[in-house]
C-alpha positions in Angstrom: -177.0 58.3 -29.0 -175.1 56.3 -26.6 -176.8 53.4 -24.6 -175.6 50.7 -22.5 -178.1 47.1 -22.0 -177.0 43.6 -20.7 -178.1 41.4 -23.9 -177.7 43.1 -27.5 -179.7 41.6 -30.1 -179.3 42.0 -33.7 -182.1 41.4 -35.4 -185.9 41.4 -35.2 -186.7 38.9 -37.0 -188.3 35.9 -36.0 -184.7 34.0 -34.2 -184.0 37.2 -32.7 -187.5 37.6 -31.0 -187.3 33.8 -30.0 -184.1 34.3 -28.5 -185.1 37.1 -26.6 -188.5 35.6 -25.5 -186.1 32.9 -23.9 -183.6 34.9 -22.4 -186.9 36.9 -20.4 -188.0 32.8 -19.2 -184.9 32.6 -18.0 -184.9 35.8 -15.7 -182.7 38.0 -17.7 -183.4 41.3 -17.7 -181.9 44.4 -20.0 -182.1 43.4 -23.3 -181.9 45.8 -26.7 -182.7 44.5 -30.4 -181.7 46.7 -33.1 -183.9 46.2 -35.8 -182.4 48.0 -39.0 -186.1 48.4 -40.5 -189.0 50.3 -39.5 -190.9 47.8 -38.8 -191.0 43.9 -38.3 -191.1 41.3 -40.6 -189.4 43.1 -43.7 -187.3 40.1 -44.6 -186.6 36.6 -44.3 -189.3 36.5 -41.4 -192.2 38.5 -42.7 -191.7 37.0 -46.5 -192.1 33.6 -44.9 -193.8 30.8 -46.9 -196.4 30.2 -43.5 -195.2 26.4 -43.6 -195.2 24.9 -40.4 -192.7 21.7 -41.3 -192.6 18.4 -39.8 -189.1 18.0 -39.6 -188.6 15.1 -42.7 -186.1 16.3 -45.0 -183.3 17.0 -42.3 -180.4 15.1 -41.9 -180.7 13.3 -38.4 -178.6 14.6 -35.8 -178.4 17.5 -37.5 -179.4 21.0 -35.5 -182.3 21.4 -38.2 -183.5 17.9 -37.4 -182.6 18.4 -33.4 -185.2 21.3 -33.2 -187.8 21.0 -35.6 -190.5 18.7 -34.0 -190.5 20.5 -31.1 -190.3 23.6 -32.6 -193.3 22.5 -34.6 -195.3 21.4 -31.2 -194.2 25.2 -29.4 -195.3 27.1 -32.4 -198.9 25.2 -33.0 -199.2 25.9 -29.5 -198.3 29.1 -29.4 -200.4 29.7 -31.9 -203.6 28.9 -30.1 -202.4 30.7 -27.3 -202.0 34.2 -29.0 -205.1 33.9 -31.4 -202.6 33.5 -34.2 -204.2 32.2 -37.2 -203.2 28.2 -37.8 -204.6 25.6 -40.5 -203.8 21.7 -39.2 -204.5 20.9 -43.2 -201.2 18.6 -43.5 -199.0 17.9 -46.4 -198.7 15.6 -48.8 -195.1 14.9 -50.8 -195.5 12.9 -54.2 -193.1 11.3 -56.8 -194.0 12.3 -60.3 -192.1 9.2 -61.9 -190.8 5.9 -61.1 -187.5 7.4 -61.2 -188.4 9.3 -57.8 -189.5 6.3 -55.5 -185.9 5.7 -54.2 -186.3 8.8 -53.2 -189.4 9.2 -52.0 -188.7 6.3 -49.6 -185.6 7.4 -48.3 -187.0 10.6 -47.3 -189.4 8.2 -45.2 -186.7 6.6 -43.4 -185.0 9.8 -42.7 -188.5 10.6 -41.3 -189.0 8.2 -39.1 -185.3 8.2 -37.9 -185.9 12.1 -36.9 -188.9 10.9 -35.0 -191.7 12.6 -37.5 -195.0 11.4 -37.8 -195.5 10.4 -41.4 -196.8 7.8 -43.7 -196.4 6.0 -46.8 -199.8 6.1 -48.5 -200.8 4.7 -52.1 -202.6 6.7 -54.7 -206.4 5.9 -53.1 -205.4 7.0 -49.6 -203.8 10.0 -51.3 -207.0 10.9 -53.3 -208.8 11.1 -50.1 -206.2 14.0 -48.6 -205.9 15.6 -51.8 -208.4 14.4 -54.5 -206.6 16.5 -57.3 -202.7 15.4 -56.4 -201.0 12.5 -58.9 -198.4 10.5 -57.6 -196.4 7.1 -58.7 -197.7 4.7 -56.8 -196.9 5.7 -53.1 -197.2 9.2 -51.6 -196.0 10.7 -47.8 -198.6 12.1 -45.8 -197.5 14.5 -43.1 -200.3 15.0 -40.6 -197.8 17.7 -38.6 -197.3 20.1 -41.5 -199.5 23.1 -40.9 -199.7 26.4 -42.3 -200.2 29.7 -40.2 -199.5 33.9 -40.2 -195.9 34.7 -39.8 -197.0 38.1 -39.8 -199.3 37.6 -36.7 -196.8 35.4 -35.3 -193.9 37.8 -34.9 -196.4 40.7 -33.9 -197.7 38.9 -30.8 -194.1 37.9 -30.1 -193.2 41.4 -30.3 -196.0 42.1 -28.1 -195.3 39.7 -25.7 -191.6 40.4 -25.1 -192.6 44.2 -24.8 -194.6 43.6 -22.0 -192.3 42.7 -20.3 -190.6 45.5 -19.6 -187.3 44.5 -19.7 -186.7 44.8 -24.1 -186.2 47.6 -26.0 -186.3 47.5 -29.3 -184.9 50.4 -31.6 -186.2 50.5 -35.2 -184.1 52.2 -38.2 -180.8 51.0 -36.2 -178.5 48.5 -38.2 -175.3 47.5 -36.3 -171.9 49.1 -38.2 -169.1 47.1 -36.6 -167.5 46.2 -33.1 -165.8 48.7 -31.2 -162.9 47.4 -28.3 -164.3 46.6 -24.7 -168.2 45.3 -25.4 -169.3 48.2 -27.5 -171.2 48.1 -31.0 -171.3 51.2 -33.1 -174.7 51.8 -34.9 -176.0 54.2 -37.5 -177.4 56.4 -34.4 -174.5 56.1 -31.7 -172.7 53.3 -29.5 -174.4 51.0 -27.8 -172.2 49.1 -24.8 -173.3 45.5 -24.2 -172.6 42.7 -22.0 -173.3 39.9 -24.4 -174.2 40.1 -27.7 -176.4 37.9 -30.3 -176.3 37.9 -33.7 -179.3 37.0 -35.5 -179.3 39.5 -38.6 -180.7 37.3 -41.1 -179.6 38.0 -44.4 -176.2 39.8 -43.2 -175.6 37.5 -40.1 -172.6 36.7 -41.9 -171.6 40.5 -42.5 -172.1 40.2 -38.8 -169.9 37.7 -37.7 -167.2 38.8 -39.9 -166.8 42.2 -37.6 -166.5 39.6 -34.2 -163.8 37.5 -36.7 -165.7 34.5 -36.9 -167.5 32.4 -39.5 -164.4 33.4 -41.8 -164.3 30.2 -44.0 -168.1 31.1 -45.3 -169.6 32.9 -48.1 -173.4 34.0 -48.8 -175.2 33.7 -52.0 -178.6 35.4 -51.9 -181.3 33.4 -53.6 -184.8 34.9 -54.5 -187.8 32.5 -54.1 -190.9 33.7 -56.7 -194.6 32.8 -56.6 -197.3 32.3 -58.6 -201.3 31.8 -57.2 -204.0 30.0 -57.9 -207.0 32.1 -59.4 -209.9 32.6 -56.7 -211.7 29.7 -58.9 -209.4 27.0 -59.7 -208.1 27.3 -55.7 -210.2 24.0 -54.8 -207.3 21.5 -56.9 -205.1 22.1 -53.3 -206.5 21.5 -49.8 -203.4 22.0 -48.1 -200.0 21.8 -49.3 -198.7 19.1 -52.2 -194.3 19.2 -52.6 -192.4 16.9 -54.8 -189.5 14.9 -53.8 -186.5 17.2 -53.6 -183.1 16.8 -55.2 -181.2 15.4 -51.9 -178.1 17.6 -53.7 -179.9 20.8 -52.9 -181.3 22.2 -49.7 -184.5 23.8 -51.3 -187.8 21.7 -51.5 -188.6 22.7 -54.7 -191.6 24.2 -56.5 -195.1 23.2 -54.2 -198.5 24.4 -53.5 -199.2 25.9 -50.5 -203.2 26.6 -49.4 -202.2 30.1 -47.0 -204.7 30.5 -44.1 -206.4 33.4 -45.9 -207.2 30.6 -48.2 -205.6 32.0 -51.4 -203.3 29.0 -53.0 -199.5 29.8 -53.8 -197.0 28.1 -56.1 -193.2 27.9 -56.0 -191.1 29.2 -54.6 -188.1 29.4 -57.2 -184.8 29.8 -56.2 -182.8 31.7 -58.5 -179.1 33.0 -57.2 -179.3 37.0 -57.6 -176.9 40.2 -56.4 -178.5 41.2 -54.1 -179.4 40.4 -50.3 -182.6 41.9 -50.5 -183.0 41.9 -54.5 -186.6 41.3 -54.4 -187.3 42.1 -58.0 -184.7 42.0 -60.8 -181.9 44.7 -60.4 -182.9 45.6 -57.1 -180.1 46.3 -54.1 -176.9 46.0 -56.6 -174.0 47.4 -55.5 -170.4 46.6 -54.8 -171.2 43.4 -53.1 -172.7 42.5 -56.4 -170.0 41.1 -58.3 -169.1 39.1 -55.0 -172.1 37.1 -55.7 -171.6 37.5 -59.2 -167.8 35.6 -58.5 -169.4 33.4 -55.6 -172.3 32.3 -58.2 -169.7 31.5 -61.0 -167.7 29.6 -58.7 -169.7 27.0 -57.7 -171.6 26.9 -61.0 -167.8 25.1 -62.0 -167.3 23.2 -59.1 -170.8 22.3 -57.7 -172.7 19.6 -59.9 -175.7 20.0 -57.8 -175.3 24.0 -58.2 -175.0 23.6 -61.4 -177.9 21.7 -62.1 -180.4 23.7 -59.7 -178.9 26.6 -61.6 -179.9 25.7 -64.4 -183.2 24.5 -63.3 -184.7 27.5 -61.7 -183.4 30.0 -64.9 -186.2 28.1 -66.6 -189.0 28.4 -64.6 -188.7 32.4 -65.3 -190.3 30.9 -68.6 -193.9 30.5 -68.0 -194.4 27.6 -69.7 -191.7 25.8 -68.0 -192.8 26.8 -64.6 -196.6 25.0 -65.3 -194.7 22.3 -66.5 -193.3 21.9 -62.8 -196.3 22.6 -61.3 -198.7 20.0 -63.5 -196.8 16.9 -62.5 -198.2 17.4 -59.1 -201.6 18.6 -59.7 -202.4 17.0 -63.8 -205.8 19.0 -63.8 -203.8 22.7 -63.5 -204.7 24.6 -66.8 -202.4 27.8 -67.5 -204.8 29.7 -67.1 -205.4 28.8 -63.5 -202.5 30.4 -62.9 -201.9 34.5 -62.1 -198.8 36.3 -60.8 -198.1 37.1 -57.3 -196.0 40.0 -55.7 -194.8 37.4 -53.1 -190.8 37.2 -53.2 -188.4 36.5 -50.5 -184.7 35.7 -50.4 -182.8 33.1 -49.0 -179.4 33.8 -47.8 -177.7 30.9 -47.7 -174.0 29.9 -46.6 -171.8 28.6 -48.7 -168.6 26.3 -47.1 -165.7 28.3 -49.3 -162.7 26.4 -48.4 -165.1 23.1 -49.7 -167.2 24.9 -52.3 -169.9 23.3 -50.8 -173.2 24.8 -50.0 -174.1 24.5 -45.9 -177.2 22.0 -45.0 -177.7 22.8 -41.5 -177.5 26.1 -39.1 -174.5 27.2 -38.0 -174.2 28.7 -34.6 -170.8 30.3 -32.9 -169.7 31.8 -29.6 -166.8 34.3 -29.7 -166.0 35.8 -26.5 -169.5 37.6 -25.3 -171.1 37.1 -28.7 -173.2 34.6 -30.4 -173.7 33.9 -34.1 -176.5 32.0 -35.6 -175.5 32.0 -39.4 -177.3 30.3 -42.0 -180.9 30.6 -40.4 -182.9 29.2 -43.5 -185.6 27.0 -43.6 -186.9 25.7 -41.1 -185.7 28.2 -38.5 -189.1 29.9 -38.2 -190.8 26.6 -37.2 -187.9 25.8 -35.3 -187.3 29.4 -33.3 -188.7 28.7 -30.2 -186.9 25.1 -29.6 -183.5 26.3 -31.4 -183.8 29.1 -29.1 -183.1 27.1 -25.9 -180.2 25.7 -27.5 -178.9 29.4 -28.2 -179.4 30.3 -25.0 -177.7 27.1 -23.3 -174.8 28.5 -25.4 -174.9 31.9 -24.8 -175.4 31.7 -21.3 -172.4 28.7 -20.7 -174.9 25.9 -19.8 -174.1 24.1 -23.5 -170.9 24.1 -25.6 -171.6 24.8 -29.7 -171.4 21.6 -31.8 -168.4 21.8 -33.6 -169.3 23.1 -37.7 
């Protein structure tokens, strides 16, 4: 197979799409995504949590921050615009002690800096959103949180960029490694390009590594497990009900999550594994596997936050533990409302190696012709469709990438 296009894309998950739906507003014509699976949605994208975030927990100024609320805005609206299944139910965020006030209210200021709708709200106010909830005192009440089909979302993406005429998407292709003078070798030929992007997900640093950039990071998969609510006890959660977060940590920890079939989710963990797509437990080992391993024992030493989360999550495998987490934000959840769920996902997320430090925000380089996005965690799905105007700034010379 030998082919030649204008824009490569790697990837087909939900940046990748974005990026291309962007490149097609802006008149470009041309474009290839190689999507290594047979279908969409396989990963990261597809294993989504369906949490359409406000933007609060972001650091302001930071790229997460930058394009969340209006990614939030684009995606409600398209949305409504493809028939894509959305639920405006909101979100609550509680403090389980007195210890977690500070920073419960902290989060509110970085809220309001970013620009996000939200509001303080005492325990009668929060007994109106969520009548089953607990909190200390003083809750947050996001209005903008809302919940929709990830699923339905990247098929009427799909859909949409297709008709255009102009994208071609090749399924079972994953990208091998750069070849001289613009061309990509793939597991069914070369392909010649005249710019590439890179947005593979889990192995976008795998990626970038071929183009030599992105060469001071390091990925450490982490899997996120849920639990549901049984069909009867799924009237304790209206919509979704987080805790406050350890600020050390990018993950929001364990929540309830009302999905818009209706069916109430709890977690996700997140547990380092071996694997990038080690959905259940000695899944996808290989060689790379004592990589993590190494990476994983690394920062367990020099990482108290690491450390700590660590240590955390390898609890909540216990079931007991794990309804422990869960009851301090919803006191009337009995054990046995709870039932296992098949839903997994993983979380690839970038460590800073030469600071042993784990990576809060995107990271996005340009080499040559090529564009990275690395590190495309939460809340890149809500923020796809804003973040890819950015990408596309870059790409196309009309923006220079923030320095990381």
């Amino acid at each position: 197979m030998e082919k030649s296009c204008d824009f490569l894309v790697i990837g087909g998950g939900i940046v990748g799409l974005a990026i291309t739906n962007e490149l097609l507003l802006r008149g470009c014509k041309n474009i290839l995504i190689l999507e290594k699976e047979k279908n969409l949605g396989a990963h990261s994208s597809g294993r989504n949590s369906g949490v359409l975030h406000a933007g609060i927990y972001y650091t302001p100024d930071s790229l997460k921050a930058r394009y969340c609320i209006e990614g939030n805005r684009l995606m409600r609206d398209f949305c409504r615009e493809n028939g894509v299944t959305i639920s405006e139910c909101g979100k609550v965020i509680v403090a389980d002690s007195e210890e977690k006030l500070e920073g419960l209210e902290a989060l509110q200021q970085r809220a309001q800096r970013n620009g996000v709708e939200s509001y303080l709200i005492d325990e009668k106010e929060l007994a109106e959103i969520e009548p089953h909830a607990a909190t200390f005192e003083k809750a947050i009440y996001s209005p903008s949180t809302s919940v929709f089909d990830p699923q339905g979302v990247l098929e009427a993406l799909y859909s949409k960029i297709k008709r255009s005429g102009e994208v071609r998407v090749l399924f079972n292709t994953a990208f091998i490694e750069k070849k001289e003078g613009g061309v990509a070798l793939t597991n069914r030929g070369t392909i010649s390009y005249g710019k590439l992007i890179n947005a593979a997900g889990l192995h976008a640093d795998v990626v970038a590594r071929n183009f030599g950039v992105g060469l001071r990071y390091r990925s450490i998969p982490f899997m996120g497990s849920y639990r549901e609510l049984t069909g009867e006890s799924s009237y304790l959660v209206r919509g979704n009900v987080y805790p406050v977060p350890d600020p050390r940590m990018p993950f929001l920890g364990v929540h309830f999550t009302r999905s818009t079939a209706g069916r109430v989710f709890i977690g996700p963990t997140a547990v380092p594994v071996l694997g990038r797509e080690s959905y259940r437990f000695l899944e996808d080992l290989g060689l790379e596997s004592f990589r993590f391993l190494y990476r994983n024992a690394s920062m367990f030493v020099s990482d108290s936050g690491f450390r700590a989360n660590a240590l955390s999550e390898a609890k909540k495998y216990l079931g007991r533990h794990f309804y422990s987490e869960a009851r301090k934000l919803i006191p009337g959840l009995l054990p046995r409302h709870l039932v296992s769920s098949a839903k997994t996902g993983i979380r690839s997320q970038l460590v800073d190696w030469q600071e042993k430090k784990l990576v809060m925000d995107y990271v996005v380089c340009k080499e040559g012709d090529s564009l990275h996005v690395l590190n495309a965690i939460s809340p890149a799905f809500t923020s796809s469709m804003s973040f890819a105007k950015y990408l596309a700034d870059i790409l196309l010379g009309e923006e220079t990438p923030r320095v990381q």
